[in-house]
Backbone as XML, in Angstrom:
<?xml version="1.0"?>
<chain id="A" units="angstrom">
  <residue number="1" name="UNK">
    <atom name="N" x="0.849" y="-1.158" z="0.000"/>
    <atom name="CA" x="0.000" y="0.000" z="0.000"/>
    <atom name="C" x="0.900" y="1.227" z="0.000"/>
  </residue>
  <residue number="2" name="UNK">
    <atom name="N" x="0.501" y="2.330" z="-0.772"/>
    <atom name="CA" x="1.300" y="3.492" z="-1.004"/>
    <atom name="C" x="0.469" y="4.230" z="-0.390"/>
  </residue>
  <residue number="3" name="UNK">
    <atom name="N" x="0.572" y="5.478" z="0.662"/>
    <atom name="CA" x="-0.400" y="6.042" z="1.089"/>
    <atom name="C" x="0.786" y="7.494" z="1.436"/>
  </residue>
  <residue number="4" name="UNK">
    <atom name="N" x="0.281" y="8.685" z="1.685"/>
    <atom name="CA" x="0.618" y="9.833" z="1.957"/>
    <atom name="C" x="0.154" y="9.875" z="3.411"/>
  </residue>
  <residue number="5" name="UNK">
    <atom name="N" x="1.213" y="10.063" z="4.540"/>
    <atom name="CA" x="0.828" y="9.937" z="5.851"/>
    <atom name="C" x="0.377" y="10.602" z="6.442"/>
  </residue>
  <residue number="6" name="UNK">
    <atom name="N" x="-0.505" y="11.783" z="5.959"/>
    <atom name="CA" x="-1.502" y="12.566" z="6.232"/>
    <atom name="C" x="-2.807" y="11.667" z="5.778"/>
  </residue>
  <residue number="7" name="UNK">
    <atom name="N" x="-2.703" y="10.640" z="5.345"/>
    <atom name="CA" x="-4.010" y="9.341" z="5.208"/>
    <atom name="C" x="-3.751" y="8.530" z="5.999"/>
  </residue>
  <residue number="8" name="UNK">
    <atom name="N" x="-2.859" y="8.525" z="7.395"/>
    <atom name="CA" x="-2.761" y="7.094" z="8.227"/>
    <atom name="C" x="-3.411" y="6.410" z="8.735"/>
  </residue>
  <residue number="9" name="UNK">
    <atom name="N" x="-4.647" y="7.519" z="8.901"/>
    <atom name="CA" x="-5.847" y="6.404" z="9.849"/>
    <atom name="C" x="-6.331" y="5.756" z="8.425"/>
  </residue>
  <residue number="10" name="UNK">
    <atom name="N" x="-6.663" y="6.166" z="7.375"/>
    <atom name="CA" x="-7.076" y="5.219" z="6.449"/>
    <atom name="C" x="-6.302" y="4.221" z="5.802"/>
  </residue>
  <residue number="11" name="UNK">
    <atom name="N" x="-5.410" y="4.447" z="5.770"/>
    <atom name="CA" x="-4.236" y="3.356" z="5.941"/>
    <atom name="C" x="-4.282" y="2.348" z="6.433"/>
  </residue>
  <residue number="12" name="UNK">
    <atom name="N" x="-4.011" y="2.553" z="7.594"/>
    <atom name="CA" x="-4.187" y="1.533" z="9.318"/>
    <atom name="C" x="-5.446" y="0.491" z="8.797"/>
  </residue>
  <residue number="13" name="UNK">
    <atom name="N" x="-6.900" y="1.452" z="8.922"/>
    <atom name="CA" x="-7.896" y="0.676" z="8.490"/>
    <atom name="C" x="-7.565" y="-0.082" z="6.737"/>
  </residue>
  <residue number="14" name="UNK">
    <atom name="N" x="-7.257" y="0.335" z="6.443"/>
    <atom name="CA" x="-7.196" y="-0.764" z="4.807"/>
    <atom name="C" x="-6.802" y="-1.855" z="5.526"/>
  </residue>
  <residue number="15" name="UNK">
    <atom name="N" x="-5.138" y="-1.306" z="5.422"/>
    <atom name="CA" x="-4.181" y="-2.299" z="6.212"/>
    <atom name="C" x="-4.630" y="-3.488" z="7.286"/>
  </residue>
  <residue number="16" name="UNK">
    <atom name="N" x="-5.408" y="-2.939" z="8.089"/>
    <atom name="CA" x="-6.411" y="-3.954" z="8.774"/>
    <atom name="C" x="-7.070" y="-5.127" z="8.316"/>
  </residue>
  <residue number="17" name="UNK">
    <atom name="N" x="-7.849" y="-4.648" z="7.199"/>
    <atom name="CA" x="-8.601" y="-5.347" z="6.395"/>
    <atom name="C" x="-7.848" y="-6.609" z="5.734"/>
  </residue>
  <residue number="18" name="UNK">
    <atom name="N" x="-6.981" y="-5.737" z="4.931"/>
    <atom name="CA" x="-6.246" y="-6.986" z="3.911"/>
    <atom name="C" x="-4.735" y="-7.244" z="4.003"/>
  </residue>
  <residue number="19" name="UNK">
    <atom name="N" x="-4.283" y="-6.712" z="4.847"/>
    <atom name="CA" x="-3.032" y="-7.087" z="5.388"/>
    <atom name="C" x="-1.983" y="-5.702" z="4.679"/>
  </residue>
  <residue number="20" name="UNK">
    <atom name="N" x="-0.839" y="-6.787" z="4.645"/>
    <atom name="CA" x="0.164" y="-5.711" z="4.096"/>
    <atom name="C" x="1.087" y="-4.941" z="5.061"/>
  </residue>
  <residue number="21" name="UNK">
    <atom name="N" x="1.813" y="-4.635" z="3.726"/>
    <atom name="CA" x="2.753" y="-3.140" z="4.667"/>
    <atom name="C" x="2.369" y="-1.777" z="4.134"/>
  </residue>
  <residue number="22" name="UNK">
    <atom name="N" x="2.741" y="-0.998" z="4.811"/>
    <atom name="CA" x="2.627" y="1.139" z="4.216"/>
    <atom name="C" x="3.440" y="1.542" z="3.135"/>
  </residue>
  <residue number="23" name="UNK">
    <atom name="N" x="3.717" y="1.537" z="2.497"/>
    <atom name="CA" x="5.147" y="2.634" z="1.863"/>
    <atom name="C" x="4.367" y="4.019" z="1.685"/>
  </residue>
  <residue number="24" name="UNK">
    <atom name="N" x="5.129" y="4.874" z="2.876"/>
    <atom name="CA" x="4.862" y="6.287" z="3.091"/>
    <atom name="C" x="5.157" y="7.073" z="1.243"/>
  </residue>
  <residue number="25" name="UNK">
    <atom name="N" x="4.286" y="7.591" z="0.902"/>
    <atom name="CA" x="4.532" y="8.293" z="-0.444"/>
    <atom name="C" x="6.150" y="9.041" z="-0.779"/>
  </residue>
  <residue number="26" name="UNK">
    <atom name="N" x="6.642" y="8.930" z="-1.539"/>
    <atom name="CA" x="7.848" y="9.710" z="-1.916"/>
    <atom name="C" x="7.902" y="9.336" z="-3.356"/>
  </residue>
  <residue number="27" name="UNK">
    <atom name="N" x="8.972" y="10.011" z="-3.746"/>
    <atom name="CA" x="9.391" y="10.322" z="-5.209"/>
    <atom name="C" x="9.671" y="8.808" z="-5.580"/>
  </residue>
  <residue number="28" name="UNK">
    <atom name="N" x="10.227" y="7.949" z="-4.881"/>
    <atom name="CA" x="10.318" y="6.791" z="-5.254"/>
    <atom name="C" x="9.530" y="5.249" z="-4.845"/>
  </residue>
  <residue number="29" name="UNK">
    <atom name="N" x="8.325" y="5.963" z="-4.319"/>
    <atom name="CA" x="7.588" y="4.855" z="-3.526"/>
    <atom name="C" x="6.783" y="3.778" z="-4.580"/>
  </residue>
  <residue number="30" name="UNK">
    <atom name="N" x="6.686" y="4.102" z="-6.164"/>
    <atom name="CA" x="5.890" y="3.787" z="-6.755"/>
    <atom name="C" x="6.836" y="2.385" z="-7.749"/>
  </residue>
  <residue number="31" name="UNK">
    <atom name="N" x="8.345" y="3.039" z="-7.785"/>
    <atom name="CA" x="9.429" y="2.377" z="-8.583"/>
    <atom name="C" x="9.502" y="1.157" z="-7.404"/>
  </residue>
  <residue number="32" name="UNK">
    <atom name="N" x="9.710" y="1.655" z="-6.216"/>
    <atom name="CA" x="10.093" y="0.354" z="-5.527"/>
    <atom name="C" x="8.684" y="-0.647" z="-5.536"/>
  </residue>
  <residue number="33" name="UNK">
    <atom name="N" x="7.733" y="-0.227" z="-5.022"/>
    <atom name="CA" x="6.445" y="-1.303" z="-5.571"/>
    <atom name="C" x="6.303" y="-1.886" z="-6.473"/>
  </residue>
  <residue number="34" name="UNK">
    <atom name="N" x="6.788" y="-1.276" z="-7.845"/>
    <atom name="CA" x="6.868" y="-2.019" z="-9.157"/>
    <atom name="C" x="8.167" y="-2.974" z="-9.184"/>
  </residue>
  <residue number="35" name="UNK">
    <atom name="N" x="8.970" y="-2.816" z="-8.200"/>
    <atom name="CA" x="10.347" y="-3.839" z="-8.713"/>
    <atom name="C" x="9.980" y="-5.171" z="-8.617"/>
  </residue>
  <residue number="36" name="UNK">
    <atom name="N" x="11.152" y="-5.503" z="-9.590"/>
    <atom name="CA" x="10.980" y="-7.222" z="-9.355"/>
    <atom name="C" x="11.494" y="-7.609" z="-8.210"/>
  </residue>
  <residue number="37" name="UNK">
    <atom name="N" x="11.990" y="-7.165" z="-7.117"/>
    <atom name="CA" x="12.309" y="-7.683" z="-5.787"/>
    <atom name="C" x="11.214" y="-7.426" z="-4.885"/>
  </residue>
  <residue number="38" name="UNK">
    <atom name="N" x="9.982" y="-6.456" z="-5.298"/>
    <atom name="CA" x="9.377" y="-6.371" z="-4.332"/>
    <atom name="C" x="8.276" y="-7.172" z="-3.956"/>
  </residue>
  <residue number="39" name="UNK">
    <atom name="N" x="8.352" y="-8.110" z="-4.938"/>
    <atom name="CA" x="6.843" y="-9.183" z="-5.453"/>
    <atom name="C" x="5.839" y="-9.047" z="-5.176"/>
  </residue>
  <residue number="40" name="UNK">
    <atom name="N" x="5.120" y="-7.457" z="-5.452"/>
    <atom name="CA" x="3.743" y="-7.414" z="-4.646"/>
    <atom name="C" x="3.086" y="-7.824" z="-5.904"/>
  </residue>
  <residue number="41" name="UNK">
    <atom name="N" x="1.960" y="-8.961" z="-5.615"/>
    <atom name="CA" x="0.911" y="-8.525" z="-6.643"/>
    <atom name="C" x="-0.167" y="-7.886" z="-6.884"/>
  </residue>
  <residue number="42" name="UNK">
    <atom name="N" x="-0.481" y="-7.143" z="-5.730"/>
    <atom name="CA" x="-1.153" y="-5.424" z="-6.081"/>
    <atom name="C" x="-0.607" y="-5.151" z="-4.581"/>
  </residue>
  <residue number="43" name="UNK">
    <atom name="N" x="-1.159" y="-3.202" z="-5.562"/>
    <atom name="CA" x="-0.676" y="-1.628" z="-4.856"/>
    <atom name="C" x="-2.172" y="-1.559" z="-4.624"/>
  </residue>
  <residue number="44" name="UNK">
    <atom name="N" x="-2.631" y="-0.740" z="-3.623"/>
    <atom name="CA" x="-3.402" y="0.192" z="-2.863"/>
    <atom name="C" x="-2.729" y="1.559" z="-2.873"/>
  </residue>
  <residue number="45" name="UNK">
    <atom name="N" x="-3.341" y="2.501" z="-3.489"/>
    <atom name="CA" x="-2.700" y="3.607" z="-3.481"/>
    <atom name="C" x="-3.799" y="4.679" z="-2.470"/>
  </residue>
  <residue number="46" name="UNK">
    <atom name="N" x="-3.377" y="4.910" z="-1.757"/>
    <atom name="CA" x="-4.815" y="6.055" z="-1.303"/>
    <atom name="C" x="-4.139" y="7.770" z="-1.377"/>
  </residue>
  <residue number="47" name="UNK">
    <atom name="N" x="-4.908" y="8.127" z="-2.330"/>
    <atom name="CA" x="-4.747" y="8.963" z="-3.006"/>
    <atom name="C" x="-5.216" y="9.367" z="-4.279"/>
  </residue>
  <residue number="48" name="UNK">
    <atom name="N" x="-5.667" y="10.719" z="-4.771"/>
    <atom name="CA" x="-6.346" y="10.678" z="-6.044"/>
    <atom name="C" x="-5.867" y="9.524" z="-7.062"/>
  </residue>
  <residue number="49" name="UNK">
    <atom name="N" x="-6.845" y="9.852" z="-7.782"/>
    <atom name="CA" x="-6.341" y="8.630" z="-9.388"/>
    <atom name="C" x="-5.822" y="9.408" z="-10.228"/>
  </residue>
  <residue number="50" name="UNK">
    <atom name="N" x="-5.480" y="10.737" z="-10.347"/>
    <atom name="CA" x="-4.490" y="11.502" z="-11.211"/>
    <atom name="C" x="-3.191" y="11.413" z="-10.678"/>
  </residue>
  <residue number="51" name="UNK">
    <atom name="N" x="-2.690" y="11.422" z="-9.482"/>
    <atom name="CA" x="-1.783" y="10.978" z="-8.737"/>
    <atom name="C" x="-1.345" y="9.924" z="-8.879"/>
  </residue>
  <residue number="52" name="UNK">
    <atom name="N" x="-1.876" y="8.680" z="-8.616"/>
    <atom name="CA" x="-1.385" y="7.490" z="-8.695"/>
    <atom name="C" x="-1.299" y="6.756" z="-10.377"/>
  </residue>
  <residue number="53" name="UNK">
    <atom name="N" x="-1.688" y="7.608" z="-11.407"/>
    <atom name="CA" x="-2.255" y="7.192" z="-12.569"/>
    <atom name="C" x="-0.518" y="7.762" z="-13.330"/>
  </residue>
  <residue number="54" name="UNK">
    <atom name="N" x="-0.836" y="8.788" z="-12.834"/>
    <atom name="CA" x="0.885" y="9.517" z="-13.502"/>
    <atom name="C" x="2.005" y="8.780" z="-13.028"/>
  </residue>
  <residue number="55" name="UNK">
    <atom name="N" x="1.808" y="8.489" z="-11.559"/>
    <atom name="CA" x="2.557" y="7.876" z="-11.293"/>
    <atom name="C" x="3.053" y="6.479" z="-11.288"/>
  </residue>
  <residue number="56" name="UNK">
    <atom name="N" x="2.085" y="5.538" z="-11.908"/>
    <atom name="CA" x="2.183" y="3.954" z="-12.323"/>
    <atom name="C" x="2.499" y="4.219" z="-13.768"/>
  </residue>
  <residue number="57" name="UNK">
    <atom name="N" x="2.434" y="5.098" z="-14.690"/>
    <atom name="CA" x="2.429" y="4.846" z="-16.055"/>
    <atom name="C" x="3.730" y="4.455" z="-16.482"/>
  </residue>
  <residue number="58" name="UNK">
    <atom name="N" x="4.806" y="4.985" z="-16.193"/>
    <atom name="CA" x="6.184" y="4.738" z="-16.400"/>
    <atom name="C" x="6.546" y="3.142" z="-16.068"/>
  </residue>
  <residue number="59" name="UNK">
    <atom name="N" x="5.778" y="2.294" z="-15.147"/>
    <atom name="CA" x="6.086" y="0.770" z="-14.829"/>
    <atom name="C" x="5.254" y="0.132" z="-15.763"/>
  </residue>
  <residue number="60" name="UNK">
    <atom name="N" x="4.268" y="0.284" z="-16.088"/>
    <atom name="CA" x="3.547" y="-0.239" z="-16.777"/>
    <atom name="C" x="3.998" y="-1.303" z="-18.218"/>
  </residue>
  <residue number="61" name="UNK">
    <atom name="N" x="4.223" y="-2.453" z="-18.096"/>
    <atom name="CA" x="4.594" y="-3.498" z="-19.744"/>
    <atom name="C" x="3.592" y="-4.114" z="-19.688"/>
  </residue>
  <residue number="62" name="UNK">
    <atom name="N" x="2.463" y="-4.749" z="-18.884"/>
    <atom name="CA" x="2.127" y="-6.187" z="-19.208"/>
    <atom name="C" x="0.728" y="-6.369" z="-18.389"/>
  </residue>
  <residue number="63" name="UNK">
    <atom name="N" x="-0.634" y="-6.504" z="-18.921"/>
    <atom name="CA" x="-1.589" y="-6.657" z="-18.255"/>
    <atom name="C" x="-1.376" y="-8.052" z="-17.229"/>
  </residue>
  <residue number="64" name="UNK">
    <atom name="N" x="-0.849" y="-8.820" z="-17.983"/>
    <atom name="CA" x="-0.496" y="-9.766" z="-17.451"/>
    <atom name="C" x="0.546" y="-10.102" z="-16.724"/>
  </residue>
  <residue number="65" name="UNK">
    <atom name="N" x="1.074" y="-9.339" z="-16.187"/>
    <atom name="CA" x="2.307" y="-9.279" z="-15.756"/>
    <atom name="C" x="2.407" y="-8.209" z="-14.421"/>
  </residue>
  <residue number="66" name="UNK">
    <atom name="N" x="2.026" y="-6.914" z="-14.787"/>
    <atom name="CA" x="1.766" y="-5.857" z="-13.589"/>
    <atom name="C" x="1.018" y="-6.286" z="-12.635"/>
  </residue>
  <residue number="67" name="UNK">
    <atom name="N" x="1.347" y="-6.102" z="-11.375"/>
    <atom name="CA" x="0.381" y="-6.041" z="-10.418"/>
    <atom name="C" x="-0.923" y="-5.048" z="-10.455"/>
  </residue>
  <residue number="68" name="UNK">
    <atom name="N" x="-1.632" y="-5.565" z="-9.678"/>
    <atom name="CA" x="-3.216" y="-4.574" z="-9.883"/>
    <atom name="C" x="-2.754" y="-3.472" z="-8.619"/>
  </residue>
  <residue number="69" name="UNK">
    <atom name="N" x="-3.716" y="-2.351" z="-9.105"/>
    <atom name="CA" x="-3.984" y="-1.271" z="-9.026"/>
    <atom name="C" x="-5.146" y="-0.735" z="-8.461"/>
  </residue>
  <residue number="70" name="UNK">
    <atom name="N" x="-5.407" y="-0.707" z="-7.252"/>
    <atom name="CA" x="-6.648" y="0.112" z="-6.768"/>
    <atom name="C" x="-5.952" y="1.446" z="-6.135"/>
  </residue>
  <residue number="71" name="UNK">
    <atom name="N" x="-6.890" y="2.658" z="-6.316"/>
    <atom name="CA" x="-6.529" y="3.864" z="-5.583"/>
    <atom name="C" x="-8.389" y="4.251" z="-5.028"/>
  </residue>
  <residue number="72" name="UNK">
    <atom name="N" x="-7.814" y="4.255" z="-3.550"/>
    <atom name="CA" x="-8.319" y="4.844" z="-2.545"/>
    <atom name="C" x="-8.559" y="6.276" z="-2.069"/>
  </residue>
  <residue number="73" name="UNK">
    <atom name="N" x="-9.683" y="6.996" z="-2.168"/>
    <atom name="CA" x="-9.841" y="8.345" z="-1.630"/>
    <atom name="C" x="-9.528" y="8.131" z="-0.691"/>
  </residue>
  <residue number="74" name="UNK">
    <atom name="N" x="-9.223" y="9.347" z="0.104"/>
    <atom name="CA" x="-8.655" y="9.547" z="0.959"/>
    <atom name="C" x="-9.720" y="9.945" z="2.441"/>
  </residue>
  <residue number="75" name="UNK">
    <atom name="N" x="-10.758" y="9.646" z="1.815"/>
    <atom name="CA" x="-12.400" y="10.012" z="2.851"/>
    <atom name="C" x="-12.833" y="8.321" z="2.658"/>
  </residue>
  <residue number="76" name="UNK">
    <atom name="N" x="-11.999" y="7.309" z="1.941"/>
    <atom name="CA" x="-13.203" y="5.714" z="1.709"/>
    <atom name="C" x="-14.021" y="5.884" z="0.984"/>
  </residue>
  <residue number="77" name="UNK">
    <atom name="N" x="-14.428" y="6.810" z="0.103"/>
    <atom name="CA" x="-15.567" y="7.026" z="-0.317"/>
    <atom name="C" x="-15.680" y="5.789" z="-1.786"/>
  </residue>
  <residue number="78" name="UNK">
    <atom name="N" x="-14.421" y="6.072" z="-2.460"/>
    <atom name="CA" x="-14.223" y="4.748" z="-3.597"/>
    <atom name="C" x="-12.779" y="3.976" z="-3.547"/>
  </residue>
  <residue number="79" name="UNK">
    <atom name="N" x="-13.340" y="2.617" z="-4.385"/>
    <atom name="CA" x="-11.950" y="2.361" z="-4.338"/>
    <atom name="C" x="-12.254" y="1.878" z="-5.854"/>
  </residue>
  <residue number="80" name="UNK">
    <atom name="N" x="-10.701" y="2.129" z="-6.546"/>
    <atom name="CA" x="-11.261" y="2.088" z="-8.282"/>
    <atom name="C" x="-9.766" y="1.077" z="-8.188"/>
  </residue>
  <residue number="81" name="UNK">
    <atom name="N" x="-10.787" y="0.018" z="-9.283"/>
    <atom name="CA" x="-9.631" y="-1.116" z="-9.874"/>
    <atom name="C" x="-9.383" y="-0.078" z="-11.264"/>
  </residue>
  <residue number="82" name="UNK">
    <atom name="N" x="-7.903" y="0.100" z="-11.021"/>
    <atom name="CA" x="-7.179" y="0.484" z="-11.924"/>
    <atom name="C" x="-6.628" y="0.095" z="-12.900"/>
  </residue>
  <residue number="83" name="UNK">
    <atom name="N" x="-5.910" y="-0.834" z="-12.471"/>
    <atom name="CA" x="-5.179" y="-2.333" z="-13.054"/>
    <atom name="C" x="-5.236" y="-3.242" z="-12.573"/>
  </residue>
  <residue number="84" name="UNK">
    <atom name="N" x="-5.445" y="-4.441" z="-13.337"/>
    <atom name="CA" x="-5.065" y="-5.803" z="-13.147"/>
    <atom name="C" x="-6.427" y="-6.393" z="-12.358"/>
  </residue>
  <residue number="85" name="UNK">
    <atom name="N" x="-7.735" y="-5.781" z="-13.090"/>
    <atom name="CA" x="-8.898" y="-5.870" z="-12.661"/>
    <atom name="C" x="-9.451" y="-7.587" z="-12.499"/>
  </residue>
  <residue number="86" name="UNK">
    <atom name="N" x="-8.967" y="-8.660" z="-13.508"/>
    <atom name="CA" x="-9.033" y="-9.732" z="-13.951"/>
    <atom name="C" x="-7.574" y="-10.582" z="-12.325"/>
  </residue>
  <residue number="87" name="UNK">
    <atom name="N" x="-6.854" y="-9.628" z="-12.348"/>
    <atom name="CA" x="-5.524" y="-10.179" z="-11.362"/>
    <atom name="C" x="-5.965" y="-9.635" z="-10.275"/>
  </residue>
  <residue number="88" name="UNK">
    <atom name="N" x="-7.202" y="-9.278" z="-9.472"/>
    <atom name="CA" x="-7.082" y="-8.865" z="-8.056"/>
    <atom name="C" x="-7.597" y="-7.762" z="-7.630"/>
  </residue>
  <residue number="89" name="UNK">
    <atom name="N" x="-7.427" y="-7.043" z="-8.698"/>
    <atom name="CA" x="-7.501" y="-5.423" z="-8.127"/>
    <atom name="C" x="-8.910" y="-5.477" z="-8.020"/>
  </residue>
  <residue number="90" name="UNK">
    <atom name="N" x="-9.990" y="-6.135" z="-8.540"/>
    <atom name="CA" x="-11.702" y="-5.894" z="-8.766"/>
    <atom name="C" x="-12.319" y="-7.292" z="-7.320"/>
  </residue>
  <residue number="91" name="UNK">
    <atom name="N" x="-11.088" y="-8.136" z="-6.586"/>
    <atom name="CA" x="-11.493" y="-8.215" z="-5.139"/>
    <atom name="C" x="-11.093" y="-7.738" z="-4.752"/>
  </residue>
  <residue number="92" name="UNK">
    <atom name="N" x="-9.946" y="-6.585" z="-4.446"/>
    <atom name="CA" x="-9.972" y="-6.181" z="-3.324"/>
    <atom name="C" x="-10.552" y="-4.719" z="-2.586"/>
  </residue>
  <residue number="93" name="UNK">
    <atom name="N" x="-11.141" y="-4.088" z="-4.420"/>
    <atom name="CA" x="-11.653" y="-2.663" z="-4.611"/>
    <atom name="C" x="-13.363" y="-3.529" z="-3.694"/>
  </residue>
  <residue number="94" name="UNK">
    <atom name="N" x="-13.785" y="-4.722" z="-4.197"/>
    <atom name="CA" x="-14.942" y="-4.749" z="-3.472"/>
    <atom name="C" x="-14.735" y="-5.799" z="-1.740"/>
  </residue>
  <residue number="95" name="UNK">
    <atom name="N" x="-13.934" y="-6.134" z="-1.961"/>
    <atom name="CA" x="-13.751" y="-6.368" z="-0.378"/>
    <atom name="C" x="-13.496" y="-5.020" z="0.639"/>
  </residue>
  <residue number="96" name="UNK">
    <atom name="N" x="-12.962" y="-3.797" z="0.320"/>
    <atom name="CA" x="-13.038" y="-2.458" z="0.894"/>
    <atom name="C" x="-14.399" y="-1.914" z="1.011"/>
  </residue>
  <residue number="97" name="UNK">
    <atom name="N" x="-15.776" y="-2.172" z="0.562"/>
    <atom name="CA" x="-16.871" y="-2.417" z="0.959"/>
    <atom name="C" x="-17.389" y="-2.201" z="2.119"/>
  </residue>
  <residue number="98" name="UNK">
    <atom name="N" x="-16.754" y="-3.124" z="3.072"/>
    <atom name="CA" x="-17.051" y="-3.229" z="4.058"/>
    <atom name="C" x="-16.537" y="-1.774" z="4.814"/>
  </residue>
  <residue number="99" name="UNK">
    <atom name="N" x="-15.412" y="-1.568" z="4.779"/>
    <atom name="CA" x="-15.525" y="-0.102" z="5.081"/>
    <atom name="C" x="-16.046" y="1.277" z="4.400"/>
  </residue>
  <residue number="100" name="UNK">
    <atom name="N" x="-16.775" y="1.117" z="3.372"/>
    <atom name="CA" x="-17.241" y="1.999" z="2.943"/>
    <atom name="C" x="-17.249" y="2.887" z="2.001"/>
  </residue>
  <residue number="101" name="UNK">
    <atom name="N" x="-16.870" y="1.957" z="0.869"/>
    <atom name="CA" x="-15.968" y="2.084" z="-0.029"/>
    <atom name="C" x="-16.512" y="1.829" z="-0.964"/>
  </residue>
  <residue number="102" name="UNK">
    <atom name="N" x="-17.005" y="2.376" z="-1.717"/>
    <atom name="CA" x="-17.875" y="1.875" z="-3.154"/>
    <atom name="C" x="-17.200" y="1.438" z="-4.202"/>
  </residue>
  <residue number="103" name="UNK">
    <atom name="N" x="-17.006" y="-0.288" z="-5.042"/>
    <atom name="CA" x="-15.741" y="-0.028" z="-5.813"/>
    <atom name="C" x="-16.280" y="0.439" z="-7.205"/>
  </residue>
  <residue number="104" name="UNK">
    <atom name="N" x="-15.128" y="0.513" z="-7.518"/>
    <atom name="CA" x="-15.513" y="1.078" z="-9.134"/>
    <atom name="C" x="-14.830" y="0.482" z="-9.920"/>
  </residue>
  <residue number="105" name="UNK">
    <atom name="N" x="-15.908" y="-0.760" z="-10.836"/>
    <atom name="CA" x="-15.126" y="-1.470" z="-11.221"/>
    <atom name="C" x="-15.577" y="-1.537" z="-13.356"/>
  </residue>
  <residue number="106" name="UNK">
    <atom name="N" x="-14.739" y="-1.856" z="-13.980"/>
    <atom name="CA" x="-14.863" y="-1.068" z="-14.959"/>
    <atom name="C" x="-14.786" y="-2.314" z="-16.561"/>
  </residue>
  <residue number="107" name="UNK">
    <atom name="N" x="-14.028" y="-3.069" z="-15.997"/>
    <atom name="CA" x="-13.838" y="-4.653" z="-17.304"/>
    <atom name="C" x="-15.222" y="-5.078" z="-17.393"/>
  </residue>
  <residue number="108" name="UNK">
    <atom name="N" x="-15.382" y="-4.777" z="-18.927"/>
    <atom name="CA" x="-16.666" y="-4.964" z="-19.673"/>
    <atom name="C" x="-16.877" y="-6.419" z="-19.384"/>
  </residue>
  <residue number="109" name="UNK">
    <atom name="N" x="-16.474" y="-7.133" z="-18.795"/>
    <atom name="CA" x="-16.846" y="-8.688" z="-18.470"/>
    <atom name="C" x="-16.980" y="-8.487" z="-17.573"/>
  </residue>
  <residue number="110" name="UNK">
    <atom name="N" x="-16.840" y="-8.139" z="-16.576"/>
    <atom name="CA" x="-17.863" y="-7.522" z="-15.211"/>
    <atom name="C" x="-18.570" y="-6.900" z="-15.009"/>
  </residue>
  <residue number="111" name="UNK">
    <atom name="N" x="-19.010" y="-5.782" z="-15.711"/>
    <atom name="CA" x="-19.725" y="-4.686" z="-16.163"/>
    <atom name="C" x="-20.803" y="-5.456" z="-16.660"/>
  </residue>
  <residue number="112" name="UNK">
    <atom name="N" x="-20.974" y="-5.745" z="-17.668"/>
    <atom name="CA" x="-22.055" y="-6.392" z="-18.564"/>
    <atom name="C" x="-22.298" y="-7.958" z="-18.303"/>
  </residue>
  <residue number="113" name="UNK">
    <atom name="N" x="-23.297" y="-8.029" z="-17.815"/>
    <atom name="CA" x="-23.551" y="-9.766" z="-17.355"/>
    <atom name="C" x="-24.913" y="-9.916" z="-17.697"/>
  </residue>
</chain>
């Protein structure tokens, strides 16, 4: 989870939920999540989606390959599968639910049923 620590209580609570560790936001918090040493297979970003959107684009090769992508307001209000909707990101945008979190989920094979 990438979060700006002026979001810690929402943090804490994600973190609660689905485990994990924090990486406090910085210039390089997004490169180290994407490394191949870091083996996450999804980010939680809480923080706008223009923010976290600029900032994943540069890692980005491989639907199949990237880890998923949810970003979190910073009030719970949504949580949007970004990437890797098919890999994770579209349970864990609706397992945040429970706190209050509306997901927003967007793969026309989920969408349309």
């Amino acid at each position: 989870m990438i979060s700006f620590e002026r979001n810690r209580a929402v943090a804490e609570r994600v973190t609660g939920l689905v485990g994990g560790e924090v990486i406090w936001y910085s210039d390089s918090a997004f490169s180290q999540a994407f490394s191949q040493d870091s083996g996450y297979d999804a980010i939680i970003a809480i923080m706008s989606c223009g923010i976290a959107v600029r900032m994943i684009a540069p890692f980005l090769r491989s639907k199949w390959t990237d880890p998923a992508v949810v970003v979190v307001d910073c009030a719970l209000r949504h949580a949007i599968a970004v990437t890797g909707g098919h890999h994770g990101a579209n349970e864990i945008a609706t397992r945040l639910e429970v706190l209050g979190a509306d997901p927003v989920i967007t793969n026309a094979s989920e969408v349309v049923k």
